[in-house]
Kinemage of the C-alpha trace (Angstrom):
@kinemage 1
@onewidth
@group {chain A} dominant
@subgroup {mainchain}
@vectorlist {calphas} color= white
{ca unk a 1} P 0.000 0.000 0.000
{ca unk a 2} L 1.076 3.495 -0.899
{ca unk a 3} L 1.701 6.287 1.456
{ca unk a 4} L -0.814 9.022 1.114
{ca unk a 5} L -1.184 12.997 1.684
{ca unk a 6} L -3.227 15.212 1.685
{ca unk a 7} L -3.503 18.163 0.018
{ca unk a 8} L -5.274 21.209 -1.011
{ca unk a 9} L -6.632 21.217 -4.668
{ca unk a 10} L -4.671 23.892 -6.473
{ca unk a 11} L -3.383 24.473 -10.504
{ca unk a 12} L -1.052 22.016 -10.078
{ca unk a 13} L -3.402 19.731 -10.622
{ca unk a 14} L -5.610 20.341 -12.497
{ca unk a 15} L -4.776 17.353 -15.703
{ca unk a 16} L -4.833 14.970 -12.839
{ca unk a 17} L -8.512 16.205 -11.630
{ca unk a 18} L -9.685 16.333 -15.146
{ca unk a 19} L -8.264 12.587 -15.459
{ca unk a 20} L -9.704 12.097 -12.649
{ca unk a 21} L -13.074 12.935 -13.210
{ca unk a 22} L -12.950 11.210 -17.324
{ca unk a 23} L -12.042 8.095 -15.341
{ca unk a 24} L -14.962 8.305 -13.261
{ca unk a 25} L -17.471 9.375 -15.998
{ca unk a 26} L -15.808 6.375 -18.336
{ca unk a 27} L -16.720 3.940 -15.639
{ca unk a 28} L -20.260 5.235 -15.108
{ca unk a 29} L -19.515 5.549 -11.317
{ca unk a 30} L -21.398 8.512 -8.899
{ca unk a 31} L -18.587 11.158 -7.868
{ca unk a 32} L -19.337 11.772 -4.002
{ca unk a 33} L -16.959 13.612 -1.886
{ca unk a 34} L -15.647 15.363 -4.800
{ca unk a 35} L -16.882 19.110 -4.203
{ca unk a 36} L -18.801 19.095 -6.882
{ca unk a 37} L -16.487 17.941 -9.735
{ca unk a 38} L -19.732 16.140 -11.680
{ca unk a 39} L -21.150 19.029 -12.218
{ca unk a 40} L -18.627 21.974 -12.727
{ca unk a 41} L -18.871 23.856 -16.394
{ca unk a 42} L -14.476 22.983 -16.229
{ca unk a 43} L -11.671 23.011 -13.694
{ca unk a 44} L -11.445 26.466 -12.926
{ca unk a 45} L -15.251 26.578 -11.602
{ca unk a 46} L -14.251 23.698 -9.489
{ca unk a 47} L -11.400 24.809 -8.276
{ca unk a 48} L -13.394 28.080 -7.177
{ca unk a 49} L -16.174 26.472 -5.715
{ca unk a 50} L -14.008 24.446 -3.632
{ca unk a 51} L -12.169 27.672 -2.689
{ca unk a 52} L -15.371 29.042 -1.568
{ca unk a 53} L -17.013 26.441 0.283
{ca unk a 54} L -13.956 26.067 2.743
{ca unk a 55} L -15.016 29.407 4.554
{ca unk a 56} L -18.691 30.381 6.167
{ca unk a 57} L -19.024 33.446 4.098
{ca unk a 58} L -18.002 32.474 1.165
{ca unk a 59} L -19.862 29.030 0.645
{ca unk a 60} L -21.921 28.394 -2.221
{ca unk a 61} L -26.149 28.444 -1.662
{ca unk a 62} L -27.869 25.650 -0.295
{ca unk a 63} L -23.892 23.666 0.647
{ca unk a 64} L -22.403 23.873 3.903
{ca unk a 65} L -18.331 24.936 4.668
{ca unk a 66} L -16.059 22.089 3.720
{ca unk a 67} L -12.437 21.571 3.073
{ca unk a 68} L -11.983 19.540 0.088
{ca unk a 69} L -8.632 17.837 -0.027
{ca unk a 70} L -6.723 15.269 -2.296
{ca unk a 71} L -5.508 12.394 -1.372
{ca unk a 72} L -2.098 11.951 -3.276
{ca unk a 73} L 0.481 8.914 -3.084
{ca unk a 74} L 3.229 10.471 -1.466
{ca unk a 75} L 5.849 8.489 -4.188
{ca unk a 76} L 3.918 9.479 -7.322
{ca unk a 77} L 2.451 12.249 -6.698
{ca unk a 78} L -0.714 10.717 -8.511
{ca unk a 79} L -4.485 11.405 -7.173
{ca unk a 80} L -5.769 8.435 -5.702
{ca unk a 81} L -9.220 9.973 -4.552
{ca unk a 82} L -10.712 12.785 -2.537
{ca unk a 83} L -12.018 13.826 0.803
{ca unk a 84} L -14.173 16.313 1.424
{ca unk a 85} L -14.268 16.948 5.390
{ca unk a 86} L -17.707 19.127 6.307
{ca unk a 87} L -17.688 21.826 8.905
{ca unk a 88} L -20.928 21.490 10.122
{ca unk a 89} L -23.824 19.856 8.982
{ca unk a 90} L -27.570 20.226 7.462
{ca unk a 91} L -30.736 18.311 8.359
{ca unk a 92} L -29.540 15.912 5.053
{ca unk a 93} L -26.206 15.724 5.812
{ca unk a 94} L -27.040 14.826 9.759
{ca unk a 95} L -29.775 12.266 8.292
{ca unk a 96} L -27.898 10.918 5.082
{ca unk a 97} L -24.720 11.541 4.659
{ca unk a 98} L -22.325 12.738 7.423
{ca unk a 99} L -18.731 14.862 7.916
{ca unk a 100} L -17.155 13.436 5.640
{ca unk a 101} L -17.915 12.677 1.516
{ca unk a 102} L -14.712 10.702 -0.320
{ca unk a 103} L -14.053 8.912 -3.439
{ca unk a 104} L -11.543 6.612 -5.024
{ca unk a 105} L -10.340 6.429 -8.422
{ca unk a 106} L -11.874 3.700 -10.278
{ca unk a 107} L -8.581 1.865 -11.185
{ca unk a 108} L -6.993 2.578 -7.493
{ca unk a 109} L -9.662 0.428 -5.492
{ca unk a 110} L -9.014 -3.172 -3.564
């Protein structure tokens, strides 16, 4: 097993997120935990959004403050998934889904 870290989504890496997200969309999989990757218009919306959700003020309508980080193998540097830690929670969130959202790559799980 590889050593992970975790880091904050930045420019860097933004061909890996974009792999990222073709692997997911090739494979037909659901992209929880990934701060909204499914739906962003590109990478630079994305990267904003998850800019702005990690702060009170400056989270998007109707989502609650969370950092999102990736989870990178320390000896590759290649994204291996993402974890999206939640600040507080809503009435769905406290019901459904929790603190924490993640994902895996598709070709990085068992």
């Amino acid at each position: 097993m590889e050593d992970i870290r975790l880091v904050l989504p930045h420019e860097g890496y933004r061909q890996q997120v974009l792999e990222y997200r073709q692997e997911f969309l090739e494979h037909g999989d659901t992209m929880a935990g990934c701060g909204g990757l499914d739906s962003a218009a590109g990478f630079e919306e994305w990267l904003a959004q998850t800019i702005d959700n990690r702060s009170e003020a400056t989270v998007r309508p109707g989502l609650v403050p969370a950092t999102l980080f990736l989870a990178v193998s320390a000896d590759r540097h290649r994204l291996v998934g993402m974890i999206d830690i939640r600040h507080r929670l809503n009435g769905y969130l406290l019901q459904y889904a929790g603190n924490i959202g993640y994902s895996i790559r598709p070709s990085m799980r068992r």
